[in-house]
N, C-alpha and C positions, 0 to 999 in steps of 0.2 A: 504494500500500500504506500502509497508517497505521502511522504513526510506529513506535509502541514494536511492532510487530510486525518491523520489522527494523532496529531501530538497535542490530545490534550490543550487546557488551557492557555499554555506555551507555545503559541506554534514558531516561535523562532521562524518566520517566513522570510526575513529580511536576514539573518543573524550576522550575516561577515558586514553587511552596513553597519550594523548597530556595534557592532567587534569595534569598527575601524573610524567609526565618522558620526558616534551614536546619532537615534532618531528623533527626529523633529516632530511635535504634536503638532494639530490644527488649532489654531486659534478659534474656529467656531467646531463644537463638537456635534456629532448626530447624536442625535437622543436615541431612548430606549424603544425598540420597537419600529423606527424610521423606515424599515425595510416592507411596514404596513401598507406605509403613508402613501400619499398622493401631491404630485408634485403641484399641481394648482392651487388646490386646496393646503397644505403643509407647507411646501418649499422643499421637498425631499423626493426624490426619484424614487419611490418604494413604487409597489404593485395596485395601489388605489383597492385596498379592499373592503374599505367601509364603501366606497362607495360602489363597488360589488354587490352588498350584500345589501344595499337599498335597492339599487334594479332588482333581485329577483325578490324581493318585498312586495314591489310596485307592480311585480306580476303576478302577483300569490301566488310563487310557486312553494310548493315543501319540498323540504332534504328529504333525500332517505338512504340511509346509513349504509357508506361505502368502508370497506377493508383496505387499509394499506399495511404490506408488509415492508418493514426496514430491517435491510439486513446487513448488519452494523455489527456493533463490539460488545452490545448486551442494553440493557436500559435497566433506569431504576423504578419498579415495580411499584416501590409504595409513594414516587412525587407526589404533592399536594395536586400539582397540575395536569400531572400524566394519569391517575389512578383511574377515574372516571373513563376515559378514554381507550384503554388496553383491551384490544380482543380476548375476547375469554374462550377457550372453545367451550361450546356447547353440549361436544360429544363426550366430553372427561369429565370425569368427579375426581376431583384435586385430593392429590393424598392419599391414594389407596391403592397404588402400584401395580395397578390393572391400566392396559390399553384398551379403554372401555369403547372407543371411538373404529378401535382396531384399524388404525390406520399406518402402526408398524414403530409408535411412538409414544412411549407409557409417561401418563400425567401431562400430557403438552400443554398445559392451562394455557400458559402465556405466547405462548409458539414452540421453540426449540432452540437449543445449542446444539449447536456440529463439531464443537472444539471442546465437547468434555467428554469423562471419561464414564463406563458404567459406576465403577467404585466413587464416584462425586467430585474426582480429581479434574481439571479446568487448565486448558493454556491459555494463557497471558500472553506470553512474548513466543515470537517466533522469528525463524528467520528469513532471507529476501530469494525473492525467486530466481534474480539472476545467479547466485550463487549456488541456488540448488540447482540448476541449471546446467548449471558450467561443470559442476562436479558427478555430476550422474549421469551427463553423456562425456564425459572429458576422455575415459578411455575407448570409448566408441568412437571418437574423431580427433583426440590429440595427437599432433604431429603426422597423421595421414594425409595422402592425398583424396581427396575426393572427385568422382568427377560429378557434376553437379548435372549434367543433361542425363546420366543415365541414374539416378535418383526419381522415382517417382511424386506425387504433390506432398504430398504427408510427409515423405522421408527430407522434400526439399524445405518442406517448411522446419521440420526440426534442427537440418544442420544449418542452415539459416539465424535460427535462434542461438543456437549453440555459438554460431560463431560472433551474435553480437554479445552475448556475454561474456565471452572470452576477451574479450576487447573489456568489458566494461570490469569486468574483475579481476582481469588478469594480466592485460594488457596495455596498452600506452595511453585508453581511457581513464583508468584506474591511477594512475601515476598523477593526473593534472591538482586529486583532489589532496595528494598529501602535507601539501603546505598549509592550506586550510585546514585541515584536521589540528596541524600543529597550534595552530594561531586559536582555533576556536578549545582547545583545550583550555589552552594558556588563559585567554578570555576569559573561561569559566573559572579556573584557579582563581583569576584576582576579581572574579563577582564573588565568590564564597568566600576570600580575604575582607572584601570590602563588609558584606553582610556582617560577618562576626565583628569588626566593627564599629557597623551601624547597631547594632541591638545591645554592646554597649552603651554606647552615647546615647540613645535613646529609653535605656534600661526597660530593655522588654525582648524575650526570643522572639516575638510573631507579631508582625506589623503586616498592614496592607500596602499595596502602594499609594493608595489615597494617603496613608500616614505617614509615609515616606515624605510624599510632599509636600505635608505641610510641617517637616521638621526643616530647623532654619542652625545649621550648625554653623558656628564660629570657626573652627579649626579648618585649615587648607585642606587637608589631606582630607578630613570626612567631606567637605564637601565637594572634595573630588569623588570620594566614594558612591557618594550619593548622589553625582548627575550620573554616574554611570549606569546602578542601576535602577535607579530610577525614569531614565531615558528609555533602557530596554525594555520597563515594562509599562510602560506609557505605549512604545511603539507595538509590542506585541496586544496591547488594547488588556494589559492586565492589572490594572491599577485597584481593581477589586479584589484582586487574588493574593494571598498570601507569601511573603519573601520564602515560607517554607516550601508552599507548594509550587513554587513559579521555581525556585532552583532545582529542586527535584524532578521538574521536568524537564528542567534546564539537563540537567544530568545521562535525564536517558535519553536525553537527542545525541550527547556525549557519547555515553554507548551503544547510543546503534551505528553510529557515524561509526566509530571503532570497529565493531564488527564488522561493518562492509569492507574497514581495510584492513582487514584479517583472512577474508573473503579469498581472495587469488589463492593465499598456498593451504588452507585450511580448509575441509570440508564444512559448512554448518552443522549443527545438533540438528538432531531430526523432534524438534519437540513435541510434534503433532502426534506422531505416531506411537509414543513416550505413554500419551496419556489415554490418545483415544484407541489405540488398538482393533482400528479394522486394515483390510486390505484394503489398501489404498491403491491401486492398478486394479480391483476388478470394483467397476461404479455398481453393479447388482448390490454389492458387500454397502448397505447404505441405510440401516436400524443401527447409528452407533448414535454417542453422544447422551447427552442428559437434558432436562428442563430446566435446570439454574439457566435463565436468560440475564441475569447481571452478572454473577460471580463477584465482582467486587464493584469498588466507588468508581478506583479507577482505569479497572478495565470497561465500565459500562457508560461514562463519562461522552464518549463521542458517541454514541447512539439513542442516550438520551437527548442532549444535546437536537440531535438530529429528530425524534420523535418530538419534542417539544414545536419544533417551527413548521412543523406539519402540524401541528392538531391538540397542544396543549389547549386546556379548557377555556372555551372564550368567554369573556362578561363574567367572568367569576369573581374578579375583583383578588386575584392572584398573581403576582408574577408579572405575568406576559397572556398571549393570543396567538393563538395556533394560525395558519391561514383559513384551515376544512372548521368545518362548525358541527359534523355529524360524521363524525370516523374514527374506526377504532381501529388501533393501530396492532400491530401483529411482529412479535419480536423476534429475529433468527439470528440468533449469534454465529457467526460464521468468520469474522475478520478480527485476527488478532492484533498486537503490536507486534508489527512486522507485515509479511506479505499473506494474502489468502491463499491457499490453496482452491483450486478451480472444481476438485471434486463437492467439494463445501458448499460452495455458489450455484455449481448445477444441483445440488440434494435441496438447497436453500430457495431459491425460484419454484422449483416444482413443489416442494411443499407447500410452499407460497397460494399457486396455483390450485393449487387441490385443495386446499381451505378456503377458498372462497376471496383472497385478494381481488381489487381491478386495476391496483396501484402497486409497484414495488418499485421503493426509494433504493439506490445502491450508490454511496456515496465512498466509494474506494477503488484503488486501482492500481495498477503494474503497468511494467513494461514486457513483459514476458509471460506468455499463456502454456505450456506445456500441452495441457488439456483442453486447450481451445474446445474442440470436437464434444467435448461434453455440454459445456457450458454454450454453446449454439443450438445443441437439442434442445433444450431447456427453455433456452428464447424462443426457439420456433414451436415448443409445446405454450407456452404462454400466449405466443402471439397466435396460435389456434384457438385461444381458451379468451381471448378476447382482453387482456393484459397488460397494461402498459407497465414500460419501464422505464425507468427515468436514472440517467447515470451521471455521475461527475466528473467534470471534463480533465480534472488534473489540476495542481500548482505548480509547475514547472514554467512556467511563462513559454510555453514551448510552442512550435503550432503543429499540429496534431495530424495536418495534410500531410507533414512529413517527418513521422514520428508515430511511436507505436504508445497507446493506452490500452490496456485492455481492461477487463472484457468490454468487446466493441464488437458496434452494431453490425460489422461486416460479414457474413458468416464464411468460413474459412474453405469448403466446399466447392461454390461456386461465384465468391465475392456481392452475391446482391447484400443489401441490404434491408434489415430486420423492418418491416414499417409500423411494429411497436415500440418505435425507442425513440427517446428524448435524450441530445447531451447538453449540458449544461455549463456555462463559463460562468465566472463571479463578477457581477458589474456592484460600483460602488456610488456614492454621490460627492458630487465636489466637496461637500464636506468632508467626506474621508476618503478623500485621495486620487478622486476623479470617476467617471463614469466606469471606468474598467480596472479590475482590482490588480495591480499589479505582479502578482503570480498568478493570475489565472491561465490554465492553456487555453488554444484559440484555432479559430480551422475557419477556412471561407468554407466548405465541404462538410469536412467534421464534424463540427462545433453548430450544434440547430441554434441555440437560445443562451442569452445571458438574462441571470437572476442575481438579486442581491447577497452576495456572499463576504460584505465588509463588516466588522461590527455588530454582527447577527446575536441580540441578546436571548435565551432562550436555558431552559433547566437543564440543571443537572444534577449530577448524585448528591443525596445529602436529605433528602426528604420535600425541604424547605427553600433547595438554594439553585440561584439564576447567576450565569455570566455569560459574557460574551467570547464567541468565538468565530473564525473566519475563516476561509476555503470553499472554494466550488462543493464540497461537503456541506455547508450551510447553502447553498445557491440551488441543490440537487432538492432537497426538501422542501425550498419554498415551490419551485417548481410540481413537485408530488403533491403537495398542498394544494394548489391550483387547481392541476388535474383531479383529485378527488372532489372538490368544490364543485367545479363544471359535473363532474359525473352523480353528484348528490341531488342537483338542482335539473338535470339535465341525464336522466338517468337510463334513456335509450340512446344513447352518443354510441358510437364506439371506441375502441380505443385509438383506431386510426381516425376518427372524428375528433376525437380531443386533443391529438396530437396537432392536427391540422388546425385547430379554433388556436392552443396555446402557441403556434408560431404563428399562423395569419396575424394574431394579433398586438403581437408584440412590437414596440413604439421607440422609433428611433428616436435620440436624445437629440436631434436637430443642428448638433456639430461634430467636428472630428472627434474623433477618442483615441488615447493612446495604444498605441500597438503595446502589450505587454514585453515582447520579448525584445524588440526593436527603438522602443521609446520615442517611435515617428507618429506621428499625426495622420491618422488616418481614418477612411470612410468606416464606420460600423461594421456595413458588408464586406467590408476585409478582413473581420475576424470572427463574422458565422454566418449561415447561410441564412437568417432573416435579419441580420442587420440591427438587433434590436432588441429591447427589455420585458422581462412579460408582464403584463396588466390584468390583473383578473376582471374590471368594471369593463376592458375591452372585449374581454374575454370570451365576458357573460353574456354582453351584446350581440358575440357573432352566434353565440350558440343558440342563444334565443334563436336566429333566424333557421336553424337547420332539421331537417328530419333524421329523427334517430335512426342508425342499420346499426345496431348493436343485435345481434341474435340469440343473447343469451345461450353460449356457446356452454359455458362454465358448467361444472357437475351439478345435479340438480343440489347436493348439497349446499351451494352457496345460494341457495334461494333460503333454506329452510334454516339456514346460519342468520342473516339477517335479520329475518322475521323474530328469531327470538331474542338478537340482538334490542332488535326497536323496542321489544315491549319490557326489555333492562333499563 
């Protein structure tokens, strides 16, 4: 998974700027929620969903209650704001270690984990997939000749792979990043120098950064300490979060950066297979795992996070406001810290699928598919099953036309493309930082749709507690939000009709925007194929005009899932 799509808190997305040149705030800040708002009305580039949800007022129309699965790093079950909103299945009585639904998955209340064990053992961290990669086929292709025309597609695409990871692990790719490794060490040493400190001078271990800034220290040195990091965590948008928990994540960016340059002559741990013990080469082998869908704070952190800006409870006078106003959200722990495994993802969709989603949020991603082939069934059973899918485009500032994310829409067989799938870039508002988020990736082809993905306030672990956080991972779920909206309100659409309503209607900012990876000024439609930001009040308008061909493809159970959904 790329970096700032689940680093926590922290997403260190800028980090060697802020290393070398710390970061500069806005003098005007986006408030809480902006990502709502409506630029006329407000002064903020959000989605206009209040006044979404007055058009279909104005047309009496009713919700009626759409499933979206996210399938993410786990969520926390008991939020104040998420609780209400959690698919239940219907077919389980919770607790009594019968697969009473017999659907091959004992107690799934909440959804499923794919990363735990039968015995209740759970991965956390894992490693990258170029490096599983690179070492599992290394003696199949290291130092051979190959001749590439008499390789068949499947075989071309694997030494294909093989050999960009070889490069990126092991080779003169690998090489460009180890001065940076040094530098962001070093960096981290003297923020942990500095912190001990600051909690002196300030006599206290655990400050925010809101407290940081408003201590006014006399001494040179501390307040050299304290532009430092208090600059870093202004820029990373963490000024709510605590010096313990912002270095701590500071930390494991440390060691994973580390482990990937450990990567070339070292095999990685196999941790997945450590805890979950199936075969993983035969996908039949697919009843493993547990229903712990959090596991801990903070492994379940980026999936709350992400279930919160889809659909935490609206008007409740808590927190924040989801985009969906009538959706329950459906949990599948599949994407650890580190990279996914693909067999995960395709067990993770199709379950999906078969419970009754119309929505599946997937806000994570690789360069490197192994198992492409699995994870393209999976799409095309979804997109039989009437399915949409909505992915995140990446933080790499990279552009994607030429460059690999996976999973992506392309199916590896015959190259069409999936027409259940939405990808998504992070656009921002001038106030934070310009129309287009700075790391996001970008594709005139690739890349459908940018959503708000800067300063994205929204729940997380802790029962009680909200922060902000940022990445085409927060842009992917406003987006699934949307589309559940439209499909609540508008509930014969299809999937390929909501796809089509949420980029028709999507609103250029009316000037250049920055190219992320480039920093030139350029037309929107230079960095995705509509040009433009999605608007749910537009949204809602085109849908009003259209006739449903949705066929209700889905098993009859997601008729009879809802229905007892509504009258919960």
């Amino acid at each position: 998974m790329n970096n700032i799509m689940k680093r926590s808190a922290l997403l260190f997305t800028l980090i060697l700027t802020f290393a070398f040149s710390f970061g500069q705030t806005d003098k005007k800040t986006t408030p809480k929620g902006w990502h709502l708002m409506d630029e006329a009305t407000d002064g903020y580039f959000g989605i206009s969903t209040d006044k979404a949800y007055d058009f279909v007022k104005s047309k009496k129309l009713k919700s009626n209650t759409v499933i979206v699965a996210v399938i993410d790093s786990g969520v926390d079950t008991l939020h104040e704001d998420l609780k209400s909103i959690l698919w239940k299945n219907p077919g389980e009585i919770p607790g009594n270690g019968i697969d009473d639904d017999k659907n091959g998955y004992v107690d799934d209340v909440y959804g499923w984990n794919f990363l735990g064990g039968k015995d209740g053992e759970n991965v956390e961290k894992d490693s990258y997939e170029a490096a599983r990669v690179y070492h599992n086929l290394k003696e199949k292709y290291d130092g051979k000749e190959i001749d590439k025309n008499s390789l068949s597609p499947d075989e071309l695409f694997e030494y294909e792979m093989w050999k960009r990871a070889e490069a990126e692990v092991a080779g003169s790719d690998s090489k460009t990043n180890s001065f940076d490794l040094i530098m962001i060490k070093r960096f981290y040493n003297t923020c942990l120098k500095n912190d001990s400190l600051l909690q002196i001078a300030m006599g206290k271990e655990k400050y925010t950064g809101k407290e940081l800034g408003a201590f006014e220290p006399e001494d040179a040195e501390l307040k050299k300490a304290k532009k430092m990091l208090y600059d870093l965590m202004a820029g990373n948008d963490a000024l709510e979060t605590t010096n313990e928990e912002f270095l701590e994540g500071f930390g494991d960016y440390v060691s994973s950066e580390e482990s990937k340059a450990e990567a070339g002559s070292k095999a990685p741990e196999n941790y997945r297979d450590e805890v979950v013990k199936d075969n993983y080469s035969d996908f039949n082998d697919k009843f493993y795992g547990n229903n712990n869908v959090m596991v801990s704070n903070k492994a379940a952190l980026h999936g709350t996070h992400v279930s919160g800006i889809i659909a935490a409870a609206r008007d409740n006078k808590l927190g924040m406001d989801g985009v969906a106003d009538n959706v329950r959200i459906m949990s599948l722990r599949a994407v650890p810290d580190g990279d996914e495994h693909d067999k995960d993802i395709a067990l993770a969709i199709r379950y999906a699928v078969d419970n009754g989603a119309r929505v599946i949020n997937m806000s994570f991603g690789k360069s490197f598919s192994p198992e492409k082939k699995w994870v393209d069934d999976a799409v095309k059973y979804a997109e039989s099953k009437g399915v949409l899918l909505v992915h995140a485009a990446g933080n790499d500032a990279k552009d994607l036309d030429n460059s690999f994310n996976y999973p992506s829409s392309t199916y590896l067989a015959d190259g069409k493309k999936a027409t259940n799938w939405i990808t998504v870039g992070a656009s921002g508002d001038p106030t934070a930082g310009g129309y287009t988020a700075s790391f996001s990736n970008y594709g005139k082809k690739e890349v459908d749709v940018f959503a708000p993905g800067v300063k994205i306030y929204s729940t997380v672990p802790g029962g009680d507690t909200y922060s902000s956080l940022q990445g085409t991972s927060m842009a992917s779920p406003v987006v699934a939000g949307l589309a559940a909206f439209i499909m609540e309100y508008f509930p014969t659409l299809s999937a390929q009709q909501v796809k089509m309503v949420i980029e028709k209607s999507a609103q250029p900012t009316g000037e250049k925007v920055k190219n992320p990876g480039t920093g030139e000024m350029v037309d929107f439609s230079e960095l995705s194929r509509t040009g433009g930001i999605v608007n749910a009040y537009e949204a809602a308008k085109l849908a009003s005009t259209l006739k449903g061909e949705w066929k209700d493809a889905q098993p009859q159970k997601t008729k009879s899932t809802i229905k007892k959904l509504d009258k919960n």
